[in-house]
C-alpha positions as CSV (number, residue, x, y, z in Angstrom):
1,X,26.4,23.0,-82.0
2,X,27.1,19.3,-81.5
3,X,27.4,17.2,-84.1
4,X,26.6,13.8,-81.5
5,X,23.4,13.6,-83.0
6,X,20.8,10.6,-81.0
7,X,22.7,7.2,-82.1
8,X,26.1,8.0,-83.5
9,X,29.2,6.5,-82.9
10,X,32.2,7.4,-81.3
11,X,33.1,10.6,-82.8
12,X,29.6,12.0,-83.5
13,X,29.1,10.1,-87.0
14,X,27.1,7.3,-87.4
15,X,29.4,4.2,-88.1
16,X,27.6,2.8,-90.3
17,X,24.0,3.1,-92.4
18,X,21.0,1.6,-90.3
19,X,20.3,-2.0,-90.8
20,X,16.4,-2.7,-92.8
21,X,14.4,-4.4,-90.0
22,X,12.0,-6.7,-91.6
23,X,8.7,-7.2,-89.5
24,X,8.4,-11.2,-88.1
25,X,6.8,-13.2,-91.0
26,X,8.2,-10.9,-93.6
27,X,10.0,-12.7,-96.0
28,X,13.6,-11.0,-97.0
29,X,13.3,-9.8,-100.3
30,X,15.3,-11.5,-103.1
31,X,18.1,-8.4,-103.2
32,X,19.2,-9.9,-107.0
33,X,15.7,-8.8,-107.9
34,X,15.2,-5.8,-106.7
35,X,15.4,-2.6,-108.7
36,X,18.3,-0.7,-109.2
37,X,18.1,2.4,-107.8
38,X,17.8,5.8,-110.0
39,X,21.2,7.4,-110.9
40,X,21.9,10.6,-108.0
41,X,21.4,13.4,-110.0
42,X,24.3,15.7,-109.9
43,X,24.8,18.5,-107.9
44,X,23.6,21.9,-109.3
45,X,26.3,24.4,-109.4
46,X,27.7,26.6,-106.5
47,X,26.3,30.4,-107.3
48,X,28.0,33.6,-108.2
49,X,28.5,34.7,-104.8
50,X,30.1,31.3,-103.2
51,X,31.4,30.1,-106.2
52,X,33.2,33.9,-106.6
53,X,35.2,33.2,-102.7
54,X,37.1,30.1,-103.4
55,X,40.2,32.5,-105.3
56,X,40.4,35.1,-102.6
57,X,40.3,32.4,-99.6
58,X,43.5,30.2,-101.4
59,X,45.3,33.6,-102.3
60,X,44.7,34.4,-98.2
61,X,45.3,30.9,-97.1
62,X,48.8,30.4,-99.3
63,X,50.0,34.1,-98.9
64,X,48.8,35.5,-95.5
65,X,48.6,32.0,-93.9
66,X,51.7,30.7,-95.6
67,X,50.5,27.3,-95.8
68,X,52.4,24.5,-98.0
69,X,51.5,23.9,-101.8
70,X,49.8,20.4,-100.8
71,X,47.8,22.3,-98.0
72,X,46.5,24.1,-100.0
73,X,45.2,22.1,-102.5
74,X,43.9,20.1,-100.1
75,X,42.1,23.0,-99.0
76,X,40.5,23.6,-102.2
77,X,38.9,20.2,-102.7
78,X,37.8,20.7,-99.2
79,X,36.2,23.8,-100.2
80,X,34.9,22.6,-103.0
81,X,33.1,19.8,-101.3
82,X,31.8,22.3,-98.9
83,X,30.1,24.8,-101.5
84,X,28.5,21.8,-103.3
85,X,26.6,20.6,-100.9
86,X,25.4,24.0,-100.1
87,X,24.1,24.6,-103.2
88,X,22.2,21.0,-103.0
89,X,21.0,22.9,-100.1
90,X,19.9,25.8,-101.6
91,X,22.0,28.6,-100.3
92,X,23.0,30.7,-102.7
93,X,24.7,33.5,-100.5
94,X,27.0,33.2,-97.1
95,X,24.9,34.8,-95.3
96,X,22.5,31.9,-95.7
97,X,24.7,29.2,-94.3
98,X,23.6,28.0,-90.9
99,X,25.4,25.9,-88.4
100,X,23.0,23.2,-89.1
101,X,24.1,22.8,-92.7
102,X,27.9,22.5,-92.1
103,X,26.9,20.1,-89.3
104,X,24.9,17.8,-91.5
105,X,27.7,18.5,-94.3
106,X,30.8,16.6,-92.3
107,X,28.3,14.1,-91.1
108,X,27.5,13.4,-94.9
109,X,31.0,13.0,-95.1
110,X,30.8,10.0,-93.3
111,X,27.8,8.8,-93.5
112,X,27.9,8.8,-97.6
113,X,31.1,9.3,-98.2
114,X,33.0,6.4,-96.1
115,X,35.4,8.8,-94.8
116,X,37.5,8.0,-91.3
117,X,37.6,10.6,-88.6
118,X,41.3,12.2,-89.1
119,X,39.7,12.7,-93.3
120,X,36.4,14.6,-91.4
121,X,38.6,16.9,-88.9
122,X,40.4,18.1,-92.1
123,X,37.9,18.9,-93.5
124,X,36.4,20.6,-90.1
125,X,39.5,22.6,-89.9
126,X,39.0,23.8,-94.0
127,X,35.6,25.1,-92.6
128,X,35.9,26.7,-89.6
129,X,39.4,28.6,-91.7
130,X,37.0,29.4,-94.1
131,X,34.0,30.7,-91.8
132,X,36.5,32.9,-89.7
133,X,37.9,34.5,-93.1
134,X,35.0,35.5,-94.4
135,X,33.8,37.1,-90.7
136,X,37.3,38.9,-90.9
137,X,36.3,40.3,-94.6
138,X,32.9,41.4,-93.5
139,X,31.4,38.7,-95.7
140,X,29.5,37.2,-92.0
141,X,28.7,39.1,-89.5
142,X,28.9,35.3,-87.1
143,X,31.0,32.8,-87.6
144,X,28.3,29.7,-88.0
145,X,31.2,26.9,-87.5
146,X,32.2,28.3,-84.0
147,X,29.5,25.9,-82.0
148,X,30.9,22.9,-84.1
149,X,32.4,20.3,-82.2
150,X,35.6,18.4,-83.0
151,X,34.4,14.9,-83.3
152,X,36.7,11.9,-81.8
153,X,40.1,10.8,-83.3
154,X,41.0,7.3,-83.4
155,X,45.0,7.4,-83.5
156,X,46.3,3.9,-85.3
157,X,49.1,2.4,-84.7
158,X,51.4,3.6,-88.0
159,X,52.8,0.5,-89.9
160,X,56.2,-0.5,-89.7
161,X,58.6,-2.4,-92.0
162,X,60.9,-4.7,-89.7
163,X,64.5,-3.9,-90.0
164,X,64.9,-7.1,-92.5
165,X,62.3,-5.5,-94.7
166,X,64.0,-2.1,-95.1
167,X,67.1,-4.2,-96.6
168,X,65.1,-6.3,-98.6
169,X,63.6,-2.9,-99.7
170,X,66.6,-0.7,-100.0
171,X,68.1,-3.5,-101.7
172,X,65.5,-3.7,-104.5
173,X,66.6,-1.4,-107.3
174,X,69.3,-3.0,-108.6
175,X,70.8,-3.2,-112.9
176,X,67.7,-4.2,-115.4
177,X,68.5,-7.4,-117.0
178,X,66.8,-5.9,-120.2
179,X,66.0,-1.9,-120.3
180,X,62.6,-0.8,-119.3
181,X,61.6,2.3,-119.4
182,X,59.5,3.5,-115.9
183,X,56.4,4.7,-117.6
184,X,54.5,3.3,-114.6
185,X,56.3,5.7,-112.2
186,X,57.1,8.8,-114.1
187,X,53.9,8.9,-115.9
188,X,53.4,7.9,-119.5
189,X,53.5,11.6,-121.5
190,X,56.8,10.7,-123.7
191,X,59.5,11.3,-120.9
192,X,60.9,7.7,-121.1
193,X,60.9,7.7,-125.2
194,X,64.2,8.0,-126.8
195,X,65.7,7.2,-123.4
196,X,69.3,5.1,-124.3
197,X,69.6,1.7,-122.9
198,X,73.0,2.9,-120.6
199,X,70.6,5.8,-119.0
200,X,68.1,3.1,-118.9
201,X,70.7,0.7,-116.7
202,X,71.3,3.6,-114.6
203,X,67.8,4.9,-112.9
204,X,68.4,2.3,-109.8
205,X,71.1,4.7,-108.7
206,X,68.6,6.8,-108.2
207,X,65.8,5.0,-107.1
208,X,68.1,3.6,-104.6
209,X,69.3,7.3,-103.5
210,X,65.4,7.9,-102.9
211,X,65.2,4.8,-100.5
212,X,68.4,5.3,-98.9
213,X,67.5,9.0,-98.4
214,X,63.9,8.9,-97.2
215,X,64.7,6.0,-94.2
216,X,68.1,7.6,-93.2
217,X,66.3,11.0,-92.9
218,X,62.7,10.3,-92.3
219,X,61.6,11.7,-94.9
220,X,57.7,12.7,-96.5
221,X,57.0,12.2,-100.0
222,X,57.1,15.7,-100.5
223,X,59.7,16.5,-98.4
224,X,62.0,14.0,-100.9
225,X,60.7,15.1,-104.2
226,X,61.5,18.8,-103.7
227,X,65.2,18.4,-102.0
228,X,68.1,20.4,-104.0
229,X,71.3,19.3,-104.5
230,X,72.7,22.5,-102.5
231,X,70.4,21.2,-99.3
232,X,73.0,17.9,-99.0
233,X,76.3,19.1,-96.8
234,X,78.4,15.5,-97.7
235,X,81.3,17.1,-95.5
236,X,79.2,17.7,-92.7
237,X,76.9,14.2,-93.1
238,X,73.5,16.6,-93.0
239,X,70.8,17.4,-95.2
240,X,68.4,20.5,-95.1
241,X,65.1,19.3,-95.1
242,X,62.3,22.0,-95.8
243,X,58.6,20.0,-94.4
244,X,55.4,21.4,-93.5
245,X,54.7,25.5,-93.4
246,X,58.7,26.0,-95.5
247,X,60.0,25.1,-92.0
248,X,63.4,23.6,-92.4
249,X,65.6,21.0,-89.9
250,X,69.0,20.2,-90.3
251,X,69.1,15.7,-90.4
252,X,72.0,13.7,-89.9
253,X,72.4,11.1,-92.9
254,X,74.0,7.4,-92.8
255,X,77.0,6.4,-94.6
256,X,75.0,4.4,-96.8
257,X,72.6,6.7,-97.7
258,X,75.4,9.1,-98.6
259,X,77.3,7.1,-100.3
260,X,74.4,6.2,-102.4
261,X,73.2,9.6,-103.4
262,X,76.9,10.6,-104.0
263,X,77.3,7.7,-106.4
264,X,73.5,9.0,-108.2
265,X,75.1,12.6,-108.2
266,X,78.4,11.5,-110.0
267,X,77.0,8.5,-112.5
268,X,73.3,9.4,-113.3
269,X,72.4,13.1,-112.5
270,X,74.8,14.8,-115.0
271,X,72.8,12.7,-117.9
272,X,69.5,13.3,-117.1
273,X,70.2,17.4,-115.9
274,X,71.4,17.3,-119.8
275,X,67.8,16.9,-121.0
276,X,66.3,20.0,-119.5
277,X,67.2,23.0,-117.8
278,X,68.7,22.2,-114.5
279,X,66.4,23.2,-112.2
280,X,68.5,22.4,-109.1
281,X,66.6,19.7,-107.9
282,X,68.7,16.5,-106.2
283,X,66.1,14.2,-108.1
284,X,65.2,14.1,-111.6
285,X,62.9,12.0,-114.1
286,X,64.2,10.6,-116.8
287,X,62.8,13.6,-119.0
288,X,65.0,15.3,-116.6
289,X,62.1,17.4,-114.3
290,X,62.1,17.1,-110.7
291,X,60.7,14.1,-109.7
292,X,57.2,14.8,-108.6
293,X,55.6,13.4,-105.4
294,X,53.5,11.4,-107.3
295,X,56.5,9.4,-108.7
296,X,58.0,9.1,-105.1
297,X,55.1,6.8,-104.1
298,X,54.9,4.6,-107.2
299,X,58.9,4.5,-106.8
300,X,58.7,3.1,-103.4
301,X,55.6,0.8,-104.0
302,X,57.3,-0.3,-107.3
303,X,60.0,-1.4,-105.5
304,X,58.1,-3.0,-102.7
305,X,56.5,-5.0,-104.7
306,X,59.8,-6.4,-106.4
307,X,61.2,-7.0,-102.3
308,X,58.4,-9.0,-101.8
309,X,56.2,-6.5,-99.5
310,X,52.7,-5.9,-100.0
311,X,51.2,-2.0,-99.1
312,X,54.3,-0.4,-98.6
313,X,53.9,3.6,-98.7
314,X,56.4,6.0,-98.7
315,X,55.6,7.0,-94.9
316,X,55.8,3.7,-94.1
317,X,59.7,4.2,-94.4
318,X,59.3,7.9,-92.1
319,X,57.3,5.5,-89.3
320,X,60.0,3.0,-89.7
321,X,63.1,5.5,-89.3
322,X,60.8,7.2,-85.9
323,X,60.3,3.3,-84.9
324,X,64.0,1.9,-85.2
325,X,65.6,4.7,-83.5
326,X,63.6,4.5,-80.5
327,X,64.0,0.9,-80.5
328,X,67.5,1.5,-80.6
329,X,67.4,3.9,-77.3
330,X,66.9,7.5,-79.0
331,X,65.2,10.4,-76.9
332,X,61.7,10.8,-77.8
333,X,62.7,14.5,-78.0
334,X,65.5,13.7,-80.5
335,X,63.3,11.9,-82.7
336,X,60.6,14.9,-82.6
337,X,63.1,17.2,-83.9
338,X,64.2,14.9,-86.8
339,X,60.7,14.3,-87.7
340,X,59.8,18.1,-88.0
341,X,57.0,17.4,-85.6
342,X,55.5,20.6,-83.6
343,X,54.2,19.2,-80.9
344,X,55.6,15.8,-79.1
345,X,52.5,14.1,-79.1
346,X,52.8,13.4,-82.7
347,X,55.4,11.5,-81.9
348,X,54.7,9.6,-79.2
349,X,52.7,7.0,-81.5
350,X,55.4,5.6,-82.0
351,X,56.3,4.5,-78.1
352,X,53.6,2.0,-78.6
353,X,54.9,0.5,-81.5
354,X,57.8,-1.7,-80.6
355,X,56.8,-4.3,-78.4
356,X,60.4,-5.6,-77.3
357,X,61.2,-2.0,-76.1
358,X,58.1,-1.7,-74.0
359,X,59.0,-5.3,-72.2
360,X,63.0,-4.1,-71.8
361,X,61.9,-1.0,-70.2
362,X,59.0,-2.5,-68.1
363,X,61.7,-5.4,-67.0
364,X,64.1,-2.8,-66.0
365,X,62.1,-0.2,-64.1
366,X,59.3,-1.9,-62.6
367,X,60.4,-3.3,-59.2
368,X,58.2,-7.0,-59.9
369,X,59.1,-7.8,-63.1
C-alpha cells in the first residue's frame, strides 16, 4: 500500500496540519476567545490477545534476533505505540489488523505526533519485524505491512564542534573550587551523600577520561558507558569497543586520551570501586555503579555548558572525531571501520561536512580551478 496519500509531502506525510480558510468577508475569529478544546480522552487498553504478544516478540527480537539492550527498548515503546492505536481502532485480535490501519498509524505519527522521517522509518521497521513474526508463529496468515512503503529520508548534515571547541570542551572539567556533589548528572537517589570533599575534588579525572575517550575513539553514549577496564590495551594504544548488535572493533587511542584515563584509573577509580562491588566497568558514579548512558549525556552537556557551547550532545563528539580525521586526509574506508559503521554510506555524511576539504580537493583535481 502507499502511504503518499493525495497532498503529502515529501516522504508521504503531510508536513504540516491544513491551514482554516476563512470565506472573503468572514471575519477571523478572535482565537483568545475561542473555546478550549475538550481534553483527548485516553486511549482504551490494548486486549488480551495483542496486549499478550508484546513478551514473546522482545524475548524473539533480543534472543533470536540478538538485537542491543537500547534496540530493544526502543522496540517496545514502538510496539507499544503501535497496539494503542489499534485498540483506538477497535481491533482486538491480529487477525483484524489491515494494511490500512498501520498506514494511517505512522502517518498519525507525524501528523499528531510532530515526529521527523528517520523517528517514522523506526518505527516502520518495529512493524514490519513485528508483522513478519507473527506470520512466522502462525499468528497471520499475510503479512499486512508488506505493501507499506518506506517513506523519504531527509539526511542532515550532523553538527560539528570546531577543533577550538573540542579543547575548550575537553578542557572543561577541571578541580572544584568548592565541592559539589553531581546530583544533576548521576541522578539524585542518595549516591552523591556522604561523598568526602577529596573524592569530590577528584570526579574531573573522570569526566575528563569520558571526553578524552569518546573524541579519541568516536565513541556512542552507550558504547562509553559500558566499556571495561580489561577492553583498554595501554601497551598497545587500543581499546575494544563493543557498538551496535555486541559487534566489537579494535580503535586506536591518542596520547592524551590515554594518559587521561590512566591518571582516572590510578587516582580516582580505586575510591569509588571501594563503594560497591567492582563490577569491572572503566567508569563508575560516585555511588560506585557503572556510569549509565543517561549520565554520559548530562556529563558532556554539563560540561558544554561550563566551555561556553550551547546544544552539545555526546554524538556531537562521534561526528566531530568522523569530521576532523577526514579533514585531516583519512580514508573514508578507515573512518568506516573506526566508526563501527556497516555500510559506507553512513559515513559518507560526513564528506559534505568540511567545507575547506571540499575546495582543496576540487582545487587540486579539477583541471579549471
Amino acid at each position: 500500500m502507499n502511504l503518499n496519500r493525495p497532498g503529502p509531502s515529501r516522504g508521504g506525510f503531510r508536513s504540516r496540519p491544513p491551514r482554516a480558510h476563512w470565506r472573503s468577508g468572514h471575519p477571523v475569529p478572535d482565537l483568545v476567545r475561542m473555546p478550549r478544546a475538550a481534553p483527548r480522552a485516553a486511549a482504551p487498553a490494548p486486549s488480551a490477545a495483542l496486549a499478550g504478544l508484546t513478551a514473546p516478540f522482545l524475548a524473539f527480537v533480543r534472543i533470536e534476533c540478538g538485537l542491543a539492550d537500547n534496540t530493544v527498548h526502543a522496540y517496545r515503546r514502538d510496539l507499544a505505540d503501535l497496539l494503542a492505536d489499534l485498540a483506538a481502532r477497535g481491533r482486538t485480535d491480529p487477525a483484524q489488523i489491515t494494511p490500512r490501519d498501520l498506514a494511517d498509524h505512522l502517518a498519525m505519527l507525524h501528523r499528531e505526533r510532530g515526529l521527523e522521517s528517520s523517528s517514522v522509518i523506526r518505527h516502520l521497521a518495529t512493524i514490519r519485524v513485528f508483522c513478519r513474526w507473527m506470520v512466522a508463529t502462525g499468528r497471520l496468515a499475510e503479512d499486512p505491512a508488506e505493501a507499506l512503503e518506506r517513506p523519504t529520508r531527509w539526511r542532515n548534515l550532523p553538527g560539528v564542534l570546531s577543533p577550538r571547541q573540542v579543547r575548550a570542551l575537553l578542557a572543561a572539567p577541571a578541580p572544584a573550587a568548592e565541592p559539589s556533589p553531581d546530583a544533576a548528572a548521576e541522578g539524585r537517589a542518595g549516591g552523591a551523600r556522604g561523598v568526602s570533599a577529596r573524592l569530590r575534588g577528584l570526579l574531573y579525572l573522570r569526566d575528563r577520561a569520558l571526553l578524552e575517550l569518546m573524541y579519541a575513539c568516536g565513541l556512542r553514549a552507550s558504547e562509553a558507558a559500558t566499556l571495561g577496564v580489561a577492553d583498554l590495551h595501554p601497551a598497545l594504544g587500543t581499546v575494544l569497543v563493543t557498538g551496535k548488535g555486541n559487534t566489537q572493533r579494535l580503535v586506536p587511542v591518542g596520547a592524551p586520551a590515554l594518559a587521561a584515563v590512566t591518571e582516572y584509573l590510578a587516582r580516582l577509580r580505586p575510591l569509588l570501586a571501594r563503594r560497591r562491588v567492582d563490577a569491572g566497568r572503566l567508569l563508575l558514579s560516585v555511588s560506585g555503579r557503572p556510569l549509565e548512558r543517561v549520565a554520559v549525556w548530562q556529563l558532556v552537556r554539563k560540561h558544554a555548558r561550563a566551555a561556553g557551547l550551547r546544544r552539545v550532545h555526546p554524538h556531537m563528539l562521534r561526528h566531530s572525531f568522523a569530521t576532523h580525521l577526514l579533514a585531516g586526509g583519512a580514508d573514508l574506508r578507515v573512518v568506516q571501520e573506526l566508526l563501527g559503521h556497516a555500510d559506507i554510506g553512513t559515513t559518507q555524511v560526513y564528506t559534505h561536512v568540511d567545507p575547506t576539504r571540499l575546495r582543496h580537493v576540487h582545487r587540486t583535481f579539477h583541471p579549471r580551478a
